[in-house]
N, C-alpha and C positions, 0 to 999 in steps of 0.2 A: 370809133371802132370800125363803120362802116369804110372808111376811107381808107387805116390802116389795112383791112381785108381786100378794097378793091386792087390799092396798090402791090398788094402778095399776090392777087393771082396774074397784074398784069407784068407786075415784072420776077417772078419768086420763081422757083421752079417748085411746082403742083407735084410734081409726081413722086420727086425726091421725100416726101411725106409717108408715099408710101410705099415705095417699093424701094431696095436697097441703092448704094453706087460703089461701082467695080473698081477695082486698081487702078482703071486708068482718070477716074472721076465721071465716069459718063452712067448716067442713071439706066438702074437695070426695066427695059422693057421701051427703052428710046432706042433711036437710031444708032446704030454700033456696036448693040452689045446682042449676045444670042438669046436668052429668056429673059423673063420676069422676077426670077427668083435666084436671091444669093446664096451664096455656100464661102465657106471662110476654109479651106482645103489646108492651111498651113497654121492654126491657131496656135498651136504648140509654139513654132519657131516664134510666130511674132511677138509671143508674151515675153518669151524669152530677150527678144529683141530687143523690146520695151524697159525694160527692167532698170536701166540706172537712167530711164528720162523721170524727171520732177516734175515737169509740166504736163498736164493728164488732157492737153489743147493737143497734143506734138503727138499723142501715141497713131501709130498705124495700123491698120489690120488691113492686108488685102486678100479682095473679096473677087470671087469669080462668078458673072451672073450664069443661070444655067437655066 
């Protein structure tokens, strides 16, 4: 267990744990994205979006960090 853990933090992304990732995949409160905190601005559309996928791996929801 100690190994599985050391191996996470050296190669895992840490932060991705806790704080959201944006549309474009880059974690919110890293390099490129504006804040720390996400907001889902278009939830409605995307469900809708979502709707005749079967695979619940495939669904999307983009997130805008703020």
């Amino acid at each position: 267990m100690i190994v599985i853990g050391a191996l996470g933090i050296q190669y895992g992304r840490i932060n991705s744990l806790i704080y959201g990732t944006d549309y474009a995949g880059f974690v919110c409160g890293s390099s490129g994205t504006n804040g720390y905190y996400i907001t889902y601005p278009r939830i409605n559309e995307d469900f809708i979006a979502n709707l005749g996928i079967s695979d619940p791996t495939k669904f999307k929801f983009y997130g805008i960090c703020m």
